[in-house]
Backbone as CSV, one residue per row, in Angstrom:
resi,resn,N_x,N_y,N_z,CA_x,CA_y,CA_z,C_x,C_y,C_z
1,UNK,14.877,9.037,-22.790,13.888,8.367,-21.968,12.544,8.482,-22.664
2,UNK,11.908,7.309,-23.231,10.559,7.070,-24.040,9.193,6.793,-23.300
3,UNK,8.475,7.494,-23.548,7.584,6.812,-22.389,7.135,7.642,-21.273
4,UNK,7.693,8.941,-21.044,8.358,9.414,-19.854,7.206,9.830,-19.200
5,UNK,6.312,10.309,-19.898,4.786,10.982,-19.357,4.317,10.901,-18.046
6,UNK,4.256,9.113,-17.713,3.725,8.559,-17.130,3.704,7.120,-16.725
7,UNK,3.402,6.513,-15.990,3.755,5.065,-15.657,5.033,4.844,-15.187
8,UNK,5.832,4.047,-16.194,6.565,3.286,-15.924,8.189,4.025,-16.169
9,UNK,7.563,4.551,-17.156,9.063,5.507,-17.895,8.875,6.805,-16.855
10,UNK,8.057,7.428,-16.299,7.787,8.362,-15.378,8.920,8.272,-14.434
11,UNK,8.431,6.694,-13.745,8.919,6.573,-12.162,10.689,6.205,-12.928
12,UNK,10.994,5.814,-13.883,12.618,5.750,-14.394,13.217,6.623,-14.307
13,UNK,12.575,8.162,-15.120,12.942,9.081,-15.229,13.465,9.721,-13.904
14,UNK,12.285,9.585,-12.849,12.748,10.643,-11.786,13.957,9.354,-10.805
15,UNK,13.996,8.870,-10.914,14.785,7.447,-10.570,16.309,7.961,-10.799
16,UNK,16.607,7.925,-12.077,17.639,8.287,-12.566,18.276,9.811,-12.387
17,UNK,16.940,11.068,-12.288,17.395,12.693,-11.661,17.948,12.916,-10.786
18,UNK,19.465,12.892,-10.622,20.159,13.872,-9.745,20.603,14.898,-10.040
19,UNK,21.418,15.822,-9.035,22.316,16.760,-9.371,23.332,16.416,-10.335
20,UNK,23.212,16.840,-11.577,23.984,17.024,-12.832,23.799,16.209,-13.719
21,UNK,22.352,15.584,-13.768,21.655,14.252,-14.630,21.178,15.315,-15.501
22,UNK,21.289,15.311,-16.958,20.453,15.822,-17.988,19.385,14.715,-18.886
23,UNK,18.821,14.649,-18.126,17.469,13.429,-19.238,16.644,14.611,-19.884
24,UNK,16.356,13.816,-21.159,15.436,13.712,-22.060,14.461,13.097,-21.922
25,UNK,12.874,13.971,-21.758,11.964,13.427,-21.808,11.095,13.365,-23.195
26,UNK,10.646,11.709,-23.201,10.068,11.790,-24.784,8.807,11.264,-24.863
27,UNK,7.834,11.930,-24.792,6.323,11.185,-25.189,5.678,12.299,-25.946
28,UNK,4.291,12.129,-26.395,3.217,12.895,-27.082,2.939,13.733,-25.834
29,UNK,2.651,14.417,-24.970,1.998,14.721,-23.851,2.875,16.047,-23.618
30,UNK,2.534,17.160,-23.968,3.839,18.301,-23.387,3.378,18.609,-21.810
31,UNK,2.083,18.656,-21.518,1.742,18.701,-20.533,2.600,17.959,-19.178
32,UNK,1.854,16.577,-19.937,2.607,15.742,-18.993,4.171,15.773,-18.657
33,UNK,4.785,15.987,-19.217,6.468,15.981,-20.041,6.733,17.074,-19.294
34,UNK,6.315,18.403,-19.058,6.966,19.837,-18.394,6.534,19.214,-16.591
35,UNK,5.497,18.485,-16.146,5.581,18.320,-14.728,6.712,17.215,-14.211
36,UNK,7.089,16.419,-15.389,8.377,15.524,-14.890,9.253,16.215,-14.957
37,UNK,9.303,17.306,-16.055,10.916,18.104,-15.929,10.619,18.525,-14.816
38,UNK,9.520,19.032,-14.398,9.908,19.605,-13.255,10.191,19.503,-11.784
39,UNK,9.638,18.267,-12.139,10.247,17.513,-10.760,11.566,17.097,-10.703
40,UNK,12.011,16.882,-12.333,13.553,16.423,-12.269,14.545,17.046,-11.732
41,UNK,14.128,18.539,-12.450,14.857,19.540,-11.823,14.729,19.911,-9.985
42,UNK,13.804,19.561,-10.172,13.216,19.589,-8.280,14.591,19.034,-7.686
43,UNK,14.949,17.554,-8.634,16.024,16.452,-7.600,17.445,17.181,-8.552
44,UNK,17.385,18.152,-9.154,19.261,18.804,-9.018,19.181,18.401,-10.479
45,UNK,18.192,17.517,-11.197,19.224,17.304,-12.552,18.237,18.172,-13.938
46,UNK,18.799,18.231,-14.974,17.941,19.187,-15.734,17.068,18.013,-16.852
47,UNK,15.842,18.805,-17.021,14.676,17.804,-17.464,14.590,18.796,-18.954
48,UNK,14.672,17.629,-20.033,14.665,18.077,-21.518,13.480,17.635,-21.746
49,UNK,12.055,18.181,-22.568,11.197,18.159,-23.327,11.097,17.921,-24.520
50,UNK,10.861,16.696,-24.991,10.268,16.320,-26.199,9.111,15.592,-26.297
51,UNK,8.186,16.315,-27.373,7.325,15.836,-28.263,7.173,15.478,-29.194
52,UNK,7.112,13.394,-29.081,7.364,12.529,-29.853,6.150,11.562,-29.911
53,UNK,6.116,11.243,-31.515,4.942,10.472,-31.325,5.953,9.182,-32.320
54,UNK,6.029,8.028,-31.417,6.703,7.140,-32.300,6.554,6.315,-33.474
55,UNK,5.131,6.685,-33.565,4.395,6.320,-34.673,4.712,7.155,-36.173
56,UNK,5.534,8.502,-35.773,5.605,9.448,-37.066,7.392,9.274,-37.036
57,UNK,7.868,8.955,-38.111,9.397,9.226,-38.360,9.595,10.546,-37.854
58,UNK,8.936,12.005,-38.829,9.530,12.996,-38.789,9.429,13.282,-37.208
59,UNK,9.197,12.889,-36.083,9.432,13.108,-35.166,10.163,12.686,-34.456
60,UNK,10.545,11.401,-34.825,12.065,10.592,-34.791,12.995,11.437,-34.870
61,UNK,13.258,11.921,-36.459,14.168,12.264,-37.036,14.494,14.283,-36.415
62,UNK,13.459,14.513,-35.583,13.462,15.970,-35.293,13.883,15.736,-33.695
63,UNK,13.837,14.714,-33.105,14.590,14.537,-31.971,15.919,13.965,-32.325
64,UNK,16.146,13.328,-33.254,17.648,12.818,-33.337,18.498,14.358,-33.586
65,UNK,18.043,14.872,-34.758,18.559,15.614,-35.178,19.308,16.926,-33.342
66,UNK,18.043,17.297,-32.559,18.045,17.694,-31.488,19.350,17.173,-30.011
67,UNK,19.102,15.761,-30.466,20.186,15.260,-29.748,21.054,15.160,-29.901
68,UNK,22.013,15.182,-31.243,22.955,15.389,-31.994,23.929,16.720,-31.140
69,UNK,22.964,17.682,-30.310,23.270,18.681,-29.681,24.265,18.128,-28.569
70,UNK,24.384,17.363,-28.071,24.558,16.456,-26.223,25.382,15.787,-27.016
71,UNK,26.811,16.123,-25.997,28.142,15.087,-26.358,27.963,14.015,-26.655
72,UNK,27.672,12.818,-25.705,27.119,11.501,-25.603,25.850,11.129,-24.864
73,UNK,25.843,9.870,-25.103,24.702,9.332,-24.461,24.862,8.647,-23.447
74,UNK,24.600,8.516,-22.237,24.683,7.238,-20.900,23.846,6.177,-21.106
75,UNK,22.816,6.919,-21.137,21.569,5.905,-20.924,20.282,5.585,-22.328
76,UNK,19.997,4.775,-22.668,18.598,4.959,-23.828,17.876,4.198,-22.777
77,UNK,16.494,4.780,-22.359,15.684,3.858,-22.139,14.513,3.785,-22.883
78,UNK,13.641,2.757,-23.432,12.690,3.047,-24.430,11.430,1.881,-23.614
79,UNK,10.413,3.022,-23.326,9.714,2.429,-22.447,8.280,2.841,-23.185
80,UNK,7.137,2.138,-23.148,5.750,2.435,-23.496,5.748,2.272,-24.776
81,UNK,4.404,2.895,-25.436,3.918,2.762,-26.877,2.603,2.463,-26.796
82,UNK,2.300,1.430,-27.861,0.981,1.297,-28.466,0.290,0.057,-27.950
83,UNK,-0.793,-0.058,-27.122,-1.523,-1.871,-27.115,-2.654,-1.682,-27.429
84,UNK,-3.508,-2.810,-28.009,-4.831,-3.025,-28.279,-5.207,-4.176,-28.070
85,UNK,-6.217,-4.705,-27.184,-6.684,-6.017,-26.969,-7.692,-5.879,-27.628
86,UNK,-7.690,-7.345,-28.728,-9.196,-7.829,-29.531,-8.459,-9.008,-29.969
87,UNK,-9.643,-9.837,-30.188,-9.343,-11.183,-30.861,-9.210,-10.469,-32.162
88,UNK,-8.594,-11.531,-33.275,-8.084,-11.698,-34.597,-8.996,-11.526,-35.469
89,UNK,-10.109,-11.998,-35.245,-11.617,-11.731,-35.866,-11.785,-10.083,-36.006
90,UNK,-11.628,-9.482,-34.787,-12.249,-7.929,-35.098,-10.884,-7.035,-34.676
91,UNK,-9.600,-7.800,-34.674,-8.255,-6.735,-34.419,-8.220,-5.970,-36.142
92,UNK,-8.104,-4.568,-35.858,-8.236,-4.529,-37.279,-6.758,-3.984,-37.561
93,UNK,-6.264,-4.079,-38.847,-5.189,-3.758,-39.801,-4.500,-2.718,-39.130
94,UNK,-5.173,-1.220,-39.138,-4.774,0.033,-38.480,-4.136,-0.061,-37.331
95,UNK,-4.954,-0.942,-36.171,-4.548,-1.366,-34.930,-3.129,-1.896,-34.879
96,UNK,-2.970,-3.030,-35.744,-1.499,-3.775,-35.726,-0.716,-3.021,-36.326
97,UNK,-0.727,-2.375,-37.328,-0.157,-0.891,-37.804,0.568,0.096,-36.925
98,UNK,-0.468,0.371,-36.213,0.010,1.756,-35.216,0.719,0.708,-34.042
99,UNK,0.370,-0.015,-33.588,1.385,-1.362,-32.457,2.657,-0.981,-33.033
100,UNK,3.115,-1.533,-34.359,4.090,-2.184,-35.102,4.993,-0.924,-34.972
101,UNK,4.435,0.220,-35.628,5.560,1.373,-36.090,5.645,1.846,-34.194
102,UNK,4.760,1.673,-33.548,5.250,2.244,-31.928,5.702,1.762,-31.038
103,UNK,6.026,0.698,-31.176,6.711,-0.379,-29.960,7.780,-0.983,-30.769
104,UNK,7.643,-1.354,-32.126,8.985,-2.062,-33.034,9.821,-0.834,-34.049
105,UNK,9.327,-0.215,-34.975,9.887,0.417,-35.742,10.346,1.373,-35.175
106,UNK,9.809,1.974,-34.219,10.312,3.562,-33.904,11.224,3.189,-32.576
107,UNK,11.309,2.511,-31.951,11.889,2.577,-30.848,13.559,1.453,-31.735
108,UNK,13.241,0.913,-33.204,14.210,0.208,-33.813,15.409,1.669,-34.163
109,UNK,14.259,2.787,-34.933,14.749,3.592,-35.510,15.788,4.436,-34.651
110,UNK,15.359,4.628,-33.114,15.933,5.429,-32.741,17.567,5.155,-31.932
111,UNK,17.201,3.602,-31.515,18.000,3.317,-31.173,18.960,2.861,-32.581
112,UNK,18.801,2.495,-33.966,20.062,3.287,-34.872,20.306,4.448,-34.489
113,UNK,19.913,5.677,-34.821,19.833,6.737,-34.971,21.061,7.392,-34.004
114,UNK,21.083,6.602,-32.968,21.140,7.141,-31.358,23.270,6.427,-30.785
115,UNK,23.237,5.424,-31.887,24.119,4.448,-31.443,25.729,5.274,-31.505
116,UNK,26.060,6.068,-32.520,26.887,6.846,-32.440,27.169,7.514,-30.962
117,UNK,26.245,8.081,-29.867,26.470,8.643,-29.386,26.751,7.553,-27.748
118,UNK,25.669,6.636,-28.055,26.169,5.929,-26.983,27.618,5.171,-26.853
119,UNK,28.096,5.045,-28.300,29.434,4.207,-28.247,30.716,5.422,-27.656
120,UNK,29.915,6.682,-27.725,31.270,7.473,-27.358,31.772,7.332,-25.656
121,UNK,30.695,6.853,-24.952,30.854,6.134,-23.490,30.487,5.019,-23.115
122,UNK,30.530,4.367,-23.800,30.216,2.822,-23.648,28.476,3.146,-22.654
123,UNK,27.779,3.920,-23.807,26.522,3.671,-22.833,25.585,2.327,-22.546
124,UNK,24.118,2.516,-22.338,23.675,1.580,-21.789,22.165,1.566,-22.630
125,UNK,21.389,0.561,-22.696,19.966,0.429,-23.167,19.284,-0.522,-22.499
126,UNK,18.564,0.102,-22.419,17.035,-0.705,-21.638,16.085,-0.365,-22.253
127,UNK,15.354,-2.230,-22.847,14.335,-2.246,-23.161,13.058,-2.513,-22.086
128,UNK,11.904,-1.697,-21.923,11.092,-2.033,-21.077,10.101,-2.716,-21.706
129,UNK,9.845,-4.229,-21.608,9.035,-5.100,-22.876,7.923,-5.304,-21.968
130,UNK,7.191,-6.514,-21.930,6.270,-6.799,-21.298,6.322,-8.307,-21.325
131,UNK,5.431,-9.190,-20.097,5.707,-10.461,-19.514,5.478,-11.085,-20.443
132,UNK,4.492,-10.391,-22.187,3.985,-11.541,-22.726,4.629,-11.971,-24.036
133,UNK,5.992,-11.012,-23.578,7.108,-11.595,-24.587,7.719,-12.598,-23.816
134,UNK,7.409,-13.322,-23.136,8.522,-14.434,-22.173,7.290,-15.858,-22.568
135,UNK,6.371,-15.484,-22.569,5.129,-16.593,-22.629,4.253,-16.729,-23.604
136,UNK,3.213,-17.677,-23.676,2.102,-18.387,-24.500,1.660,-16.655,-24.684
137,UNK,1.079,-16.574,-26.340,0.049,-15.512,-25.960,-1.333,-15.993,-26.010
138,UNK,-1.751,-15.254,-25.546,-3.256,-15.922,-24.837,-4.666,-15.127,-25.824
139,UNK,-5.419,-15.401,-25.147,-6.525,-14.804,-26.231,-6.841,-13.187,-26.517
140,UNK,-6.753,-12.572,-27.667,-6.837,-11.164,-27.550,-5.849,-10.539,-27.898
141,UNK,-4.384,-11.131,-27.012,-3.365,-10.398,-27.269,-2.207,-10.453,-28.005
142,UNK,-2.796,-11.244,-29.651,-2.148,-11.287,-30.770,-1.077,-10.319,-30.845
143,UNK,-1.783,-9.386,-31.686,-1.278,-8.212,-31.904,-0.311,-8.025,-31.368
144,UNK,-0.459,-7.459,-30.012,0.371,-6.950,-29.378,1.324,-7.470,-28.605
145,UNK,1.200,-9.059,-28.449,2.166,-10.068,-28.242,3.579,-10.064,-28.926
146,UNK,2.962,-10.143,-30.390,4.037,-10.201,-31.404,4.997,-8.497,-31.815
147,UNK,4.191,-7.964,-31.507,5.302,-6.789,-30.798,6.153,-6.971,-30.005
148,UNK,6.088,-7.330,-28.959,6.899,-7.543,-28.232,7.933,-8.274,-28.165
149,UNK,7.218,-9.633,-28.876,8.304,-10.992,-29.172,9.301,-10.235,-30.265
150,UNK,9.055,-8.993,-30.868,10.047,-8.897,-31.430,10.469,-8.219,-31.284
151,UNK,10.296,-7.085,-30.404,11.443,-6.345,-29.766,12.301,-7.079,-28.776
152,UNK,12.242,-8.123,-28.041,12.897,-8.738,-27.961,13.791,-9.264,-28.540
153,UNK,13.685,-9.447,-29.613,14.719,-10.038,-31.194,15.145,-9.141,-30.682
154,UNK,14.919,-8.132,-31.421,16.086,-7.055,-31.730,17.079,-6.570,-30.197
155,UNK,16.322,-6.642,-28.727,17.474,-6.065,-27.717,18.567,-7.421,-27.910
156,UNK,17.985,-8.789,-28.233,18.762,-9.944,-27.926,20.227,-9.601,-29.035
157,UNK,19.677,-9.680,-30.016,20.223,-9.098,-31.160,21.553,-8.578,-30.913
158,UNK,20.841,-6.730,-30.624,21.519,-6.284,-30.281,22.910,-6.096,-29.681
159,UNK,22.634,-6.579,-28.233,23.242,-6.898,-27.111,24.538,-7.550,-27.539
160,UNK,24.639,-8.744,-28.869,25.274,-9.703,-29.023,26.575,-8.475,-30.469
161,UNK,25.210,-7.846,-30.629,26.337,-7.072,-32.116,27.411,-5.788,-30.903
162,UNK,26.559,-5.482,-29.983,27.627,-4.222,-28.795,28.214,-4.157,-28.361
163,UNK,28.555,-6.073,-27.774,29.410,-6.539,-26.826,30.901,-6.338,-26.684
164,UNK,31.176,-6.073,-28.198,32.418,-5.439,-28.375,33.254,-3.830,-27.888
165,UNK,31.564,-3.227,-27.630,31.897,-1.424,-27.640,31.569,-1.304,-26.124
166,UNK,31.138,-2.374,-25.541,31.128,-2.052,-23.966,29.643,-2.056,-23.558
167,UNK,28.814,-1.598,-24.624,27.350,-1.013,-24.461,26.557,-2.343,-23.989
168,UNK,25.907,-2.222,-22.845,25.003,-3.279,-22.313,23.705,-3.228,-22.675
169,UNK,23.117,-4.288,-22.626,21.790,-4.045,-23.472,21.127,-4.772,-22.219
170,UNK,20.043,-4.526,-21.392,19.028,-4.736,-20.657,17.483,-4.983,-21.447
171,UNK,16.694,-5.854,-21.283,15.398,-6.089,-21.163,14.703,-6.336,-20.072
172,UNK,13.349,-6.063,-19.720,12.753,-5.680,-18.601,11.150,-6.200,-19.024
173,UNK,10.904,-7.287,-17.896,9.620,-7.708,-18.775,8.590,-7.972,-17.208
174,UNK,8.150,-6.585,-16.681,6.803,-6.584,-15.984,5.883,-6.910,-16.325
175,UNK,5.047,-7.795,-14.999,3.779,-8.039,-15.155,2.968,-6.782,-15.109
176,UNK,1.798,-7.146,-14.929,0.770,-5.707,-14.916,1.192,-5.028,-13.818
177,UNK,1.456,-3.672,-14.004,1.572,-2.388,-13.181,0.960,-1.594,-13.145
178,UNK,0.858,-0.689,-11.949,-0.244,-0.068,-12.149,-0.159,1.165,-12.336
179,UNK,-0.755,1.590,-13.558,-0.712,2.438,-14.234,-1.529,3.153,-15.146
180,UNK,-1.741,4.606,-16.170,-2.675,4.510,-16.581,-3.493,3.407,-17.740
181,UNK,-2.228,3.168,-18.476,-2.424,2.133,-19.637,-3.343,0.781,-18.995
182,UNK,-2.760,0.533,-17.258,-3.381,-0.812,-17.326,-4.596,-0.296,-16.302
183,UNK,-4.751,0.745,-15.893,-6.487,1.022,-15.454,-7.181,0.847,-16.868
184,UNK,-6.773,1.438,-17.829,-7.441,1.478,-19.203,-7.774,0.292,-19.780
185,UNK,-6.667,-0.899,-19.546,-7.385,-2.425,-19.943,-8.080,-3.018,-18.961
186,UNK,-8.186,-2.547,-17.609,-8.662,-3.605,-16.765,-10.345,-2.678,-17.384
187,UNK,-10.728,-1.734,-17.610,-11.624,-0.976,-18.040,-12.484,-1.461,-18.819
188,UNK,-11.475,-1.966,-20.049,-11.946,-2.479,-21.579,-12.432,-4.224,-20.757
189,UNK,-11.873,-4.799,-20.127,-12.185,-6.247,-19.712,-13.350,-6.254,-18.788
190,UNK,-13.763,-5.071,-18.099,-14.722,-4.764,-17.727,-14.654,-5.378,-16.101
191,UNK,-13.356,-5.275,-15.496,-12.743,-5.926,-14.408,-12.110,-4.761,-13.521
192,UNK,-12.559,-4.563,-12.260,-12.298,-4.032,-10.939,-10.914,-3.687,-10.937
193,UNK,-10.193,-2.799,-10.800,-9.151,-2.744,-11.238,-8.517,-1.194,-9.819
194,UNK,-7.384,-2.390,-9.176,-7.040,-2.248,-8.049,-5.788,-2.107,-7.879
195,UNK,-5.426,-1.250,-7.592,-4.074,-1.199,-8.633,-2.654,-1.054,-6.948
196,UNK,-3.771,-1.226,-5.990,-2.872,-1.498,-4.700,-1.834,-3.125,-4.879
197,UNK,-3.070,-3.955,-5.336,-2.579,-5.421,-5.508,-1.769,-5.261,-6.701
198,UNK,-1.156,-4.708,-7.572,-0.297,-4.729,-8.927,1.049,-4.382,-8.312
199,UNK,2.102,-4.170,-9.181,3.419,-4.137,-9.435,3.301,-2.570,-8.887
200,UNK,3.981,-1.227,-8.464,3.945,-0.072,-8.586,4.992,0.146,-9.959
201,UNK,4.768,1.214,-10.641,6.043,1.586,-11.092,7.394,1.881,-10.933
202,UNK,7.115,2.391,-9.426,8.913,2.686,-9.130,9.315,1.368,-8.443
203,UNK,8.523,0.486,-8.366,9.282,-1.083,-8.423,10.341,-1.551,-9.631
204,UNK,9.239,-1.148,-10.530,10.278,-1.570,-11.634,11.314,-0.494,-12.058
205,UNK,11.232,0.602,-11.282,12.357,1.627,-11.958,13.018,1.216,-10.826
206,UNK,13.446,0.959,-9.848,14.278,0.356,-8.923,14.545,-0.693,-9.327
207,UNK,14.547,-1.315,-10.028,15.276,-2.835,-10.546,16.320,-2.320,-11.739
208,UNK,15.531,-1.468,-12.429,16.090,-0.882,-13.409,17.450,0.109,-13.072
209,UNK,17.508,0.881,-12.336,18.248,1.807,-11.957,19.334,0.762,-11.712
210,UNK,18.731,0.035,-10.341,19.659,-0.886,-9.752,21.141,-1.559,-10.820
211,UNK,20.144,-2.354,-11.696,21.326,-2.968,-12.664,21.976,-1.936,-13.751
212,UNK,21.382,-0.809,-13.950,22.327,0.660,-14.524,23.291,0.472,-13.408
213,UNK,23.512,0.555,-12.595,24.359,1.239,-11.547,25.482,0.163,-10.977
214,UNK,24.950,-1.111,-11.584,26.087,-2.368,-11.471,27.231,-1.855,-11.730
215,UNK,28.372,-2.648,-11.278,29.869,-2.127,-11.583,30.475,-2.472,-13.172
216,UNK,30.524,-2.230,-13.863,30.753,-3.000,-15.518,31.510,-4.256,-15.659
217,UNK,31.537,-4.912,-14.490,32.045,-6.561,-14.561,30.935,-7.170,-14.715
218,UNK,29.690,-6.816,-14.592,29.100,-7.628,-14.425,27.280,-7.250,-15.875
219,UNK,26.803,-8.130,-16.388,25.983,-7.492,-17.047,24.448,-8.235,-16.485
220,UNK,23.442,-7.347,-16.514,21.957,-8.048,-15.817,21.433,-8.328,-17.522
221,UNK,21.286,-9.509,-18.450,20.512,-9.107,-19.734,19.096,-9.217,-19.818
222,UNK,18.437,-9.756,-18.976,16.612,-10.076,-18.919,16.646,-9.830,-17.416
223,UNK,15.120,-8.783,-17.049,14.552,-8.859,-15.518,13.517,-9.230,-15.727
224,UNK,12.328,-10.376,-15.406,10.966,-10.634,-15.241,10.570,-9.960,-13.905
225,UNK,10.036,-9.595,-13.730,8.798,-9.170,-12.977,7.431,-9.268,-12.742
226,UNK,6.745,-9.541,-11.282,5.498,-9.836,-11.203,4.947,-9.440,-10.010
227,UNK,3.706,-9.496,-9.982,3.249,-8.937,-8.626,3.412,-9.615,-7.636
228,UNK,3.516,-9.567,-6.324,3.304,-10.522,-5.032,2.143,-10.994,-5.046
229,UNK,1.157,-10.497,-5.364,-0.069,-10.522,-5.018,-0.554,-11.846,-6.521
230,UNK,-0.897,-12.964,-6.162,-0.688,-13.762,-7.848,-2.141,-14.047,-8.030
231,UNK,-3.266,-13.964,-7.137,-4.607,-14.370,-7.086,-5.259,-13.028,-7.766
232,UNK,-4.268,-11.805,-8.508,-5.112,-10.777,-8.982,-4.690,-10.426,-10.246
């Protein structure tokens, strides 16, 4: 579970904790990361700590190596990463850089890395993308558009190379939720930022869970998501 800190991968995590659930939690944040274990454990299931920055391989490669420990895999979910809003004029190099290796390369890497273990139970993957891989990108959000459009490639991809081993591949593409990442852009836009009128997170981890928990006749491959609220 990527992302897990906070937001969106947060409300998944504890979503998915029951009695005899072992998740892996994976973000930069140990802080953050020991109060979800501990709530996980709160709901019966045991909460694993990792500190991962998806931007660095060797931290890839020091959680794979770690997981290698755990029979199989059920679930990958790879949620969060890197955004930066600026027009093209002043987006600089570094910016699309650190995007690229944290939302495409590292979340590419791990799910290689990772695939051995999910084929030993026909596990499951969920990508958590964003709405502005489904649409026009609009002004600003170059960069980080084209992240997305291509992690999309790759779950579509995917999905089509697994179909054989059972493994379902999910994508998940919320509008703005509210969260810390998007108090932080409504911040930068210099816009009131109300986060009653947005998506919650455990909205979207309830959609998510939901189609995990389908019966295996059936596969969910794209969820869009958006707020009720459309005037905000």
């Amino acid at each position: 579970m990527t992302g897990a800190s906070s937001g969106i991968g947060r409300a998944i995590a504890l979503d998915l904790s029951a009695p005899g659930a072992e998740i892996c939690l994976l973000a930069r944040r140990r802080d953050a990361l020991e109060s979800v274990a501990k709530q996980v454990r709160a709901n019966g299931g045991q909460g694993h700590v990792f500190c991962v920055d998806f931007a660095c391989d060797q931290d890839i490669e020091d959680f794979v190596k770690s997981a290698r420990a755990f029979d199989h895999l059920d679930v990958l979910v790879l949620c969060g990463g890197a955004i930066f809003h600026a027009n093209t004029e002043h987006a600089t190099i570094e910016q699309f850089d650190l995007q690229y290796r944290s939302n495409v390369r590292g979340p590419y890497s791990l799910v290689q890395a990772l695939l051995p273990l999910l084929r030993k139970q026909s596990g499951q993957i969920v990508f958590v993308n964003s709405s502005l891989a489904t649409r026009r990108a609009s002004c600003g959000n170059g960069q980080f558009t084209a992240t997305q459009c291509a992690l999309r490639a790759i779950a579509d991809s995917l999905r089509d190379e697994l179909q054989a081993d059972g493994i379902r591949v999910l994508s998940v593409y919320p509008g703005r939720t509210a969260t810390p990442r998007t108090a932080e852009l409504y911040k930068q836009e210099g816009r009131p930022y109300h986060p009653e009128l947005l998506m919650q997170p455990e909205d979207v981890a309830t959609m998510v869970t939901h189609a995990l928990r389908m019966p295996r006749t059936a596969e969910v491959t794209d969820i869009s998501m958006r707020s009720a609220v459309k005037s905000y």
